[in-house]
N, C-alpha and C positions, 0 to 999 in steps of 0.2 A: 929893664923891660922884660927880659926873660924871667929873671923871679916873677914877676908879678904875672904874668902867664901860667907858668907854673901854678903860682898859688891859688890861681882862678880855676886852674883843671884839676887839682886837688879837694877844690870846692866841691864843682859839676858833679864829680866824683862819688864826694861824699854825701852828695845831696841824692844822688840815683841811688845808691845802695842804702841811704837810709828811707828814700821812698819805699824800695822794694820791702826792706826789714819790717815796715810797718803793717803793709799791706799782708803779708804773711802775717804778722801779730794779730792782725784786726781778723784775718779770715780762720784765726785758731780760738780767736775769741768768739765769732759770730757762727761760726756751724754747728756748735751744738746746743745754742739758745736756737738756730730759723731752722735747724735738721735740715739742713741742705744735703739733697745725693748729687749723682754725678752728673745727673741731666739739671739739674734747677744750676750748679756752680757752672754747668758748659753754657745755661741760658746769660747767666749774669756776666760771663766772658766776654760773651760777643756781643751784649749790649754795651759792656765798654770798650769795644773793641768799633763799636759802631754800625754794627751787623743789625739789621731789619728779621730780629726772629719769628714772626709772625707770617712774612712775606715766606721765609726757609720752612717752614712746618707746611703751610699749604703747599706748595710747590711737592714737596717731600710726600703728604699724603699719606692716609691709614695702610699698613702692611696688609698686603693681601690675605684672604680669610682661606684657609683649609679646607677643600671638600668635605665634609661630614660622612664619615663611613657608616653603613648602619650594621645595628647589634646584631647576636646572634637571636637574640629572641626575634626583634624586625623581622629576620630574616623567617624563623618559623611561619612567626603569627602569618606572612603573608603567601606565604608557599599553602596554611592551613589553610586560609578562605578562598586559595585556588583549588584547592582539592577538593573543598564543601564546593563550590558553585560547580563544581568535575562532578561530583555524585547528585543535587542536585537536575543536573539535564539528562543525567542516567536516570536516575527517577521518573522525569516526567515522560520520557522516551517509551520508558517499561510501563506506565500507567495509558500512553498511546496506544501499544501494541496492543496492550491487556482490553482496552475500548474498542480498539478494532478487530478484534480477534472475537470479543463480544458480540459484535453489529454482523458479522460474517455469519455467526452459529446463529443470529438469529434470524439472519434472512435466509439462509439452507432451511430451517424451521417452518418460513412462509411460503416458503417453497414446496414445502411436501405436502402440509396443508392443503395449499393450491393444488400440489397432483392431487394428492386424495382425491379435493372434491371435485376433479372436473375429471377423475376415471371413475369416479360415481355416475357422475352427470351423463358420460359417455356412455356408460354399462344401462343406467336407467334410459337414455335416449334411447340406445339401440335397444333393448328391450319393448318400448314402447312402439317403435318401427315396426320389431317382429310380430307383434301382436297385431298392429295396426296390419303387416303387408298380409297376417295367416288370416285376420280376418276378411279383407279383402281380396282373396283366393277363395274362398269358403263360398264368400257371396258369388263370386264368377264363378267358380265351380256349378255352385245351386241354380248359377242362370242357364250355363251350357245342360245341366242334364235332363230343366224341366222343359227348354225350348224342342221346336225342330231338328233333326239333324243339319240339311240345310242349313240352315240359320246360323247355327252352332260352327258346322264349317267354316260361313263366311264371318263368324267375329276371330275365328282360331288365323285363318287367314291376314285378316288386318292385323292380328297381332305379330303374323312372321315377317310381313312385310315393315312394321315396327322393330325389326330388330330384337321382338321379346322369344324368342325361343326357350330360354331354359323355364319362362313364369309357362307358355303350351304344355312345355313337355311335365312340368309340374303337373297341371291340371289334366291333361292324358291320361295322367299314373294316376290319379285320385277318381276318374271317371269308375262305374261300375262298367264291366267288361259288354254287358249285349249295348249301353248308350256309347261307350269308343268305339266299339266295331260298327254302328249305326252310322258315329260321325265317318269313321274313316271310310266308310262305304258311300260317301258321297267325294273323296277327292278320287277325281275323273280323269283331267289333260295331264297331260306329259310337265307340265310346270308345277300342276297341283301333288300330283304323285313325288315330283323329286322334293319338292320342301314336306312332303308325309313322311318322304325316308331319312330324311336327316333325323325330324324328330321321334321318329323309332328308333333311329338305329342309338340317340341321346340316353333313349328310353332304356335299353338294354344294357349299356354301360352304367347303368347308372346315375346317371346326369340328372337335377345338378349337384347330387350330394357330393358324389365323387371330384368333382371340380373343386367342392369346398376343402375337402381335403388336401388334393395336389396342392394346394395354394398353401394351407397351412404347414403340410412338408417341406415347401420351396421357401418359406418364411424359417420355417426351422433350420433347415439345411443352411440359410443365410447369416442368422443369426448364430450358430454353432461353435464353438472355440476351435483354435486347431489343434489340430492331431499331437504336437509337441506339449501342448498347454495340456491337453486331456490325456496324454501321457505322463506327465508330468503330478497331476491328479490323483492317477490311478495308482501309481507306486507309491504316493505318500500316505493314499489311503490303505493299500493293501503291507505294507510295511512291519504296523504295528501288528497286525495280526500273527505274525512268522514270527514274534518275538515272546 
């Protein structure tokens, strides 16, 4: 009984090491008619092995992909069209200024214009006044010296109690001397005499030339730079000349 055991596991034996011997034969015959590599021989393993390789691949899944670095060129090209759209807003920025800077000189432009003609208008108005007030002096003039004296008093009168004293004392001065001393020999009371001596005593000063003057002094003296400024004037004008 023990032989025969023996000779059965000398069998089993011989029959595993001739499977395997075959399988080796067969796989040195067949890999280089199917170009098996190492992934198609690991696939056919564990289909004999009885491994689900379709179920292992998806589980397992594509290797993750590499971020993609960019070129050196990417990296130019895109720093340039940063720099063009940089120059670009500088452009349009300077072509703003350029239009507003434009619209500014041109309305200073309409501006001066505009004074021009309204210190025309102003010069021609007051001209036209002057004319108008000399000729209507002339006519009042010509009415006090062909009237009454009387008469002549009492409109020289309504005009002081008017407030018009400097237009009296105008036509006073313009009178021929024997028709003012005629008018002036009709102011009689004590009220009448003191508004006659205001407008003499206007008379003697000057008035109203002399007021137009003051005025235009006190306008000057207003207007005037100061003293540091018009120093400051004087030695850069006087300067060159010591040289």
């Amino acid at each position: 009984m023990k032989n025969i055991l023996k000779i059965l596991g000398m069998l089993a034996l011989c029959v595993c090491v001739g499977t395997v011997i075959a399988q080796m034969l067969v796989a040195a015959v067949l890999l280089p008619k199917l170009k098996l590599d190492r992934a198609r021989f690991s696939r056919i393993a564990a289909i004999a092995q009885g491994i689900d390789v379709a179920e292992k691949e998806e589980v397992k899944g594509p290797p993750p992909l590499e971020a993609e670095q960019p070129s050196y060129s990417e990296i130019v090209e895109v720093r340039a069209v940063k720099y063009r759209n940089l120059e670009l807003r500088e452009q349009q920025l300077r072509n703003n200024l350029l239009q507003v800077q434009s619209q500014e000189s041109k309305l200073a432009d309409d501006l001066n214009r505009y004074k021009q003609l309204s210190d025309n208008f102003q010069a021609q108005l007051a001209a036209v006044r002057q004319s108008a007030a000399t000729t209507g002096m002339d006519d009042v003039l010509r009415t006090l010296v062909s009237i009454d004296p009387a008469q002549a008093k009492g409109l020289l009168l309504d005009m002081l109690d008017k407030k018009e004293i400097d237009a009296v004392v105008s036509l006073m001065k313009q009178m021929p001397d024997k028709k003012r001393a005629n008018i002036i020999g009709e102011f009689k009371t004590d009220e009448e005499t003191e508004k006659l001596s205001e407008v003499l005593r206007r008379i003697r000063e000057g008035m109203p030339e002399m007021k137009a003057v003051e005025n235009a002094q006190a306008k000057l003296e207003t207007n005037r730079l100061p003293r540091n400024v018009e120093g400051a004037i004087g030695k850069n004008y006087e300067e060159p000349s010591r040289q």
